[in-house]
Structures are given as C-alpha cells and as structure tokens.
N, C-alpha and C positions, 0 to 999 in steps of 0.2 A: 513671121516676125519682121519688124520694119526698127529704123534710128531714126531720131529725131536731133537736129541740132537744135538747141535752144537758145536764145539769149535776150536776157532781161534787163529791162534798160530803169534805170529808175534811182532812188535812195535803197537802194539791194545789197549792200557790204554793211555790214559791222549790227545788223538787225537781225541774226540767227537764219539768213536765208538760205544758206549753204545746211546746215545741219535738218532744218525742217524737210529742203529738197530732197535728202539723204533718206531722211525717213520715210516721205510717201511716195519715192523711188524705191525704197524697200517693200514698203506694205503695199506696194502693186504689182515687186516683183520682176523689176527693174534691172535692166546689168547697163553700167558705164558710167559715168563721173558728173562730177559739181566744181567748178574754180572762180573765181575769183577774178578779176582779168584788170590793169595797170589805169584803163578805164574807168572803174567805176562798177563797171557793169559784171554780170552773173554770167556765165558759160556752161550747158550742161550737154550730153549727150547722154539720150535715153532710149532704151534698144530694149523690145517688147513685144507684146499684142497690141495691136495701134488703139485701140478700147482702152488700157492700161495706163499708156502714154498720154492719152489725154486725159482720163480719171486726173493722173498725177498733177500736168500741169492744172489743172479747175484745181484742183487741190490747194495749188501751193498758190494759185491767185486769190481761191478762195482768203487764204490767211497771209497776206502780205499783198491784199490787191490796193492801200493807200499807197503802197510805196512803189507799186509797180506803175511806171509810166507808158513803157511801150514794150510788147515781146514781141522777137521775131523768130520766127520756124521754119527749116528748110528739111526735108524729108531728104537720109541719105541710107546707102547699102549697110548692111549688118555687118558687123567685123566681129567675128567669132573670137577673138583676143578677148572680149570683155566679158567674165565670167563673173561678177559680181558688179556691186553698186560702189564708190568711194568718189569721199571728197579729196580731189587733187589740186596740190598748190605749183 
C-alpha cells in the first residue's frame, strides 16, 4: 500500500468535486479524505494499491477535467489511522 497527497488546482469548490472524489475513492477502495482548502483548491489524501490511486485520480479527471487546471502529487508513508474514505472540513 502507498498515500498519495493530492491537490487540485483549478474552478474545484462548489462543482460536486469533493463528493464525486468520495465516490471513486470508495469504488477503488480507498481509505483517507477530500477538503476543501481557504485557497480555492481541492486537498485529498488517498492510501491504497498505487493501481487504485491512480484508477481514482484518471477518474475524477476524467469527470471534472474542464475545471481542473493543474494537479500536484507527492507520494507519502501510509498512516494506519485511516480506515475509511470521508470528506473533511
């Protein structure tokens, strides 16, 4: 398993991007979170089969790739605290 820090630079608030994330974070199978950030921008950390991880993001680009301008990805250590998927504010 591997984390993924994510973050989505783009028109990403108030366009359902936090709840769709949620979703194909779950239907991958996903454990760790979706927020929002003071910015503008989308915040996710996704923790996984690195196959999974990125299924999700192609995903979530596939269906919100007008809005997305730029993502960045840093690959970090697994934290066993996250046992599910949720959107956090």
């Amino acid at each position: 398993m591997i984390a993924k820090h994510i973050i989505f630079k783009g028109r990403v608030q108030g366009v359902g991007f936090r709840y769709t994330s949620y979703r194909e974070a779950k239907r991958n199978q996903l454990t760790g979170w979706v927020r929002n950030l003071p910015d503008g921008t989308v915040e996710m950390l996704a923790q996984g089969q690195a196959k999974d991880i990125d299924d999700c993001i192609n995903d979530i680009k596939e269906s919100f790739g007008r809005y997305i301008r730029e993502t960045q990805i840093n690959e970090l250590p697994c934290n066993p605290r996250y046992t599910s998927f949720n959107i956090t504010y």
